[in-house]
N, C-alpha and C positions, 0 to 999 in steps of 0.2 A: 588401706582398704576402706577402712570411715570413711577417711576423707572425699574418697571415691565416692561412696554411697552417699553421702552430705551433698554431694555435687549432683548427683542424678537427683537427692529428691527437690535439690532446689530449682534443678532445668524443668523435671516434672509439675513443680509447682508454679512456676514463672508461665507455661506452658498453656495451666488453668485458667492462670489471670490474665494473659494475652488474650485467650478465645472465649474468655465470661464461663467455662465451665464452675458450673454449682459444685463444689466440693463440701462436703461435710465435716465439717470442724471441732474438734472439743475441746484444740487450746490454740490461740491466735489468729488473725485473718490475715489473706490475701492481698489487702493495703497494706499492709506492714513491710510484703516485702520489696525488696528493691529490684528493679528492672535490670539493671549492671551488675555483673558479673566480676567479682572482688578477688580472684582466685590471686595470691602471692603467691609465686614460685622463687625457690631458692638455690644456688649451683652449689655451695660449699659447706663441706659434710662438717656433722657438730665434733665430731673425733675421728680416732684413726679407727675405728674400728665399725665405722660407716664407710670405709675405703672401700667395701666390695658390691657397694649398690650402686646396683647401673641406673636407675632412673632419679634425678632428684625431688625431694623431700617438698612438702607441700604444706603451710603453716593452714590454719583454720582461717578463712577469710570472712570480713562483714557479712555476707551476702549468705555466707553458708552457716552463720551464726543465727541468722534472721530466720533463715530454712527451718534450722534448730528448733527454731520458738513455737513452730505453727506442727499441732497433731492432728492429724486426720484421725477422723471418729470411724471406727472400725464395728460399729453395733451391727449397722446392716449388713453385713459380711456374713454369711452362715458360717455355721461352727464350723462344719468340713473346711473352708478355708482358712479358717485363723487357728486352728491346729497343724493343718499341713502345709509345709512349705515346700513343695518336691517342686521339681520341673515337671512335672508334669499338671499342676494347678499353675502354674508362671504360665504354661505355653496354652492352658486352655483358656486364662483372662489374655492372654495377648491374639489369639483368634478369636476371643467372640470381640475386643477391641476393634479389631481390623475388620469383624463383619460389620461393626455400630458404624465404624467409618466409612465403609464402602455406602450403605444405605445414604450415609450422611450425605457424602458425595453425590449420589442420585437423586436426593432430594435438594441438591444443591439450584437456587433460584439461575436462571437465563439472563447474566447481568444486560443481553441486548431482547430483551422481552418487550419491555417497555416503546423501546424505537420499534417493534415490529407493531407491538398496538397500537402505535401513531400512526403508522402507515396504514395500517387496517383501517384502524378509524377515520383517516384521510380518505380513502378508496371508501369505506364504506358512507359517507359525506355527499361525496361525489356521485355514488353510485345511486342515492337517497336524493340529491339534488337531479340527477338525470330521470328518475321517475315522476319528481313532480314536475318538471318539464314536460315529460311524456305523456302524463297524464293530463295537465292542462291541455296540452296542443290535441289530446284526443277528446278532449269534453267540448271545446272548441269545435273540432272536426262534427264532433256528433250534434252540438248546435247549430253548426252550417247546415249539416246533412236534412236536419229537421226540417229548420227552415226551408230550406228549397223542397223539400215534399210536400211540406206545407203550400207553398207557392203554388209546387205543381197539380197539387190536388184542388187546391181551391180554384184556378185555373183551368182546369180538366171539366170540373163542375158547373163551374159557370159557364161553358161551350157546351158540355152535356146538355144539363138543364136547358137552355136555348134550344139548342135542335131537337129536344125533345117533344118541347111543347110549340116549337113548328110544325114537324115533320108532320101531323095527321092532319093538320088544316090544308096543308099543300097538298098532299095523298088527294086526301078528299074534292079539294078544287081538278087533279089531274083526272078522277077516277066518273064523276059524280055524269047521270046518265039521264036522258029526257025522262024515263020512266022509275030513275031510280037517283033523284036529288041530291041527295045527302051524300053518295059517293061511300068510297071504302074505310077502313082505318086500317091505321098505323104504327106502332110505338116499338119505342127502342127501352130496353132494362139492362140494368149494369152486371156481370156476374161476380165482380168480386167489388162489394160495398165499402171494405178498409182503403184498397186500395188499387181504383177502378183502373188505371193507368197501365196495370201489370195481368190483366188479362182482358178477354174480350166480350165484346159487348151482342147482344143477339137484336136482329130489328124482325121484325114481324110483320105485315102484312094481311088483311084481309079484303081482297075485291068485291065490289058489290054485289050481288046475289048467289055470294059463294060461302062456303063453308071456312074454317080457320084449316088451315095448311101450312106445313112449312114450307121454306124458301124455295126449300130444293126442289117441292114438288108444284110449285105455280109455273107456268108455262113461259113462252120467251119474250112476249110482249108486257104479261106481269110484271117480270122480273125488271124488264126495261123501264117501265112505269116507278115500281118501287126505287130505281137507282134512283133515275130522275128526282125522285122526292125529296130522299133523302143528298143530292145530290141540292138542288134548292136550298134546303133547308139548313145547311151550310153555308152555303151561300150567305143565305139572308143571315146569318151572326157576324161574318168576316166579308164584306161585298167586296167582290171582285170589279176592275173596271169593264172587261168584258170579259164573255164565255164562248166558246169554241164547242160546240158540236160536232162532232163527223159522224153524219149517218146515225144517229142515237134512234132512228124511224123505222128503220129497216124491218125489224120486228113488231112494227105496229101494225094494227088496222087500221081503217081509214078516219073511224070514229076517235080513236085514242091518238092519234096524229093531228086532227083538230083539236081534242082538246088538250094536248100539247103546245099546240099552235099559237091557242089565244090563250093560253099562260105565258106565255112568251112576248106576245104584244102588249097582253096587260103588265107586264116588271118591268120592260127593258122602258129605259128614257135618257135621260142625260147622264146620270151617274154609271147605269150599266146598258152595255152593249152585247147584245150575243149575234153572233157569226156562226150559222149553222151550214153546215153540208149536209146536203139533202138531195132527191132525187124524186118527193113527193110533190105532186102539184099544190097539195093542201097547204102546204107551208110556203109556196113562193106567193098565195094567191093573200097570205096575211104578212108579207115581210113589206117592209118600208125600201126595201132596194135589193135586187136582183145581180150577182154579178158571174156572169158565165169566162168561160175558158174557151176555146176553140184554137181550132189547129189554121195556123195560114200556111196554104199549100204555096203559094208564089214565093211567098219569104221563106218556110221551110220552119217555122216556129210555131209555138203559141201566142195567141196574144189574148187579150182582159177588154172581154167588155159589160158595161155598169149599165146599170139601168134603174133610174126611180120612181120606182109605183108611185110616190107619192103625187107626182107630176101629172099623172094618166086620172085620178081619180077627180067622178063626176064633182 
C-alpha cells in the first residue's frame, strides 16, 4: 500500500514538473527528481508463507526514493482540510481540479492563430494596397475632371465674352433708323456665374424708340432682327465660309430688310459668302448675283438660271 502511494505521489509530482506547475515546497525541488520511472518488480516470494499472495511484491525504487525526498508545504491548505481526510474533501479538490482544468483548456491558445493573422494580414495588405490604387486612380479622375472644366469654362468664356461684346454693335448697325441713329441695344448675361455651361444664358433686346421688353413680348420682325444679331455675332468669333438664309425676311418690313440688306453687303467678301432665299425685291436689288429656278414645260424639269448684277451695273 506505501509503495502504492510513493508511486502516485511521484507520477503526481513528475506531472508538476512536466507542465511547469508551481508547487510549494518545504523539503526538496523538482530538479531533483528523475523523469524515469525505476519501479523493480519481483515474482518470487521471500518465504512460504508469502505463498497466498496473488499480486507480487514490489521493492522501493530510485525514483520513488527521490519522490520520498521532496514535501509539499501544506501552510496554504485551511485547517478544514488538513484535519479531514474523508472522501468527500478528495472528491471536492478533485472537482474544483477538473473545473481549473476545464477553464484551462478554454483558455487553451489556437496553435493555427498565427497562420490565420497572416492571412488576415496578407488580405488586409492587399485590401490596403487596392485603396491606394483606388484612391490614386480617383485623385487622378478628379484632376482630369478639373481640368477639362477648366478647359471648358475658359473656352465657354472666351466665345461668351466675344459675342457679348459684338452682339450690341451689330443689334445697333441692323436696328439704327434715319430718325433714330444710334439703333437699339442688346446684351446677353450669364445665369449661372460658377459654372455658365450648366444653365442658360438670357439675351435681351431693346428696339429703338421702344421701351425694355422681354423676348416673348417684342413682335415677329423684332424677334427676326434680334436672331439675326445674335446670330452675326457668332458668326463674327467662329467665321463660317458661307451662310444660308431661307426667308429669314419674311417677317420684316421693308425698312428692316434694307437694312439687313446692306449688312449683308457690307460682311460678305472673299472669306464669307452668304446665300440667301428670298422673295424681297430689296434684297436681290443689293446681291451681287441672282439665281432663280423655274420650271421647263418642254423638258418636264427644273432648271437654274444665274445672273450677275455685277455685270449690269452703270
Amino acid at each position: 500500500m506505501i509503495e502504492k502511494l510513493e508511486h502516485e505521489k511521484y507520477v503526481i509530482l513528475r506531472k508538476c514538473k512536466l507542465e511547469k506547475i508551481p508547487l510549494p515546497l518545504s523539503k526538496g525541488t523538482l530538479q531533483e527528481l528523475p523523469m524515469e520511472d525505476g519501479v523493480t518488480l519481483t515474482s518470487q516470494p521471500a518465504n512460504d508463507s508469502d505463498m497466498d499472495i496473488d499480486e507480487p511484491s514490489q521493492t522501493i525504487s530510485q525514483t520513488q526514493r527521490a519522490a520520498a525526498k521532496i514535501v509539499p508545504n501544506y501552510r496554504m491548505l485551511p485547517q478544514a482540510m488538513k484535519d479531514d481526510s474523508s472522501d468527500a474533501i478528495s472528491n471536492d479538490l478533485h472537482n474544483r481540479i477538473e473545473d481549473i482544468t476545464s477553464e484551462i483548456e478554454k483558455m487553451t491558445p489556437n496553435l493555427r492563430a498565427n497562420e490565420k493573422l497572416d492571412e488576415v494580414e496578407l488580405k488586409l495588405r492587399k485590401t490596403v494596397d487596392e485603396f491606394e490604387e483606388s484612391r490614386k486612380e480617383a485623385k487622378t479622375a478628379r484632376e482630369q475632371f478639373n481640368e477639362v472644366r477648366r478647359n471648358r469654362s475658359n473656352a465657354f468664356m472666351k466665345a461668351f465674352t466675344h459675342i457679348e461684346q459684338a452682339i450690341d454693335p451689330i443689334y445697333k448697325e441692323l436696328t439704327k433708323m434715319p430718325n433714330f441713329p444710334q439703333g437699339g441695344s442688346a446684351y446677353l448675361s450669364i445665369e449661372n456665374s460658377e459654372e455658365p455651361y450648366l444653365e442658360g444664358i438670357k439675351f435681351n433686346t431693346m428696339p429703338p424708340l421702344k421701351r425694355f421688353r422681354d423676348m416673348d413680348q417684342l413682335s415677329g420682325g423684332e424677334k427676326t432682327v434680334a436672331a439675326l444679331a445674335l446670330l452675326f455675332a457668332i458668326h463674327s468669333y467662329f467665321p463660317s465660309p458661307f451662310f444660308v438664309l431661307d426667308e429669314v425676311d419674311a417677317a420684316l418690313d421693308p425698312m428692316n430688310v434694307a437694312s439687313v440688306a446692306q449688312y449683308l453687303r457690307r460682311h460678305c467678301g472673299v472669306d464669307t459668302q452668304f446665300v440667301v432665299i428670298s422673295l424681297k425685291s430689296v434684297l436681290y436689288e443689293k446681291a451681287e448675283a441672282l439665281i432663280g429656278i423655274y420650271r421647263d414645260h418642254e423638258k418636264i424639269s427644273s432648271r437654274c438660271l444665274t445672273l450677275n448684277l455685277d455685270d449690269y451695273e452703270d
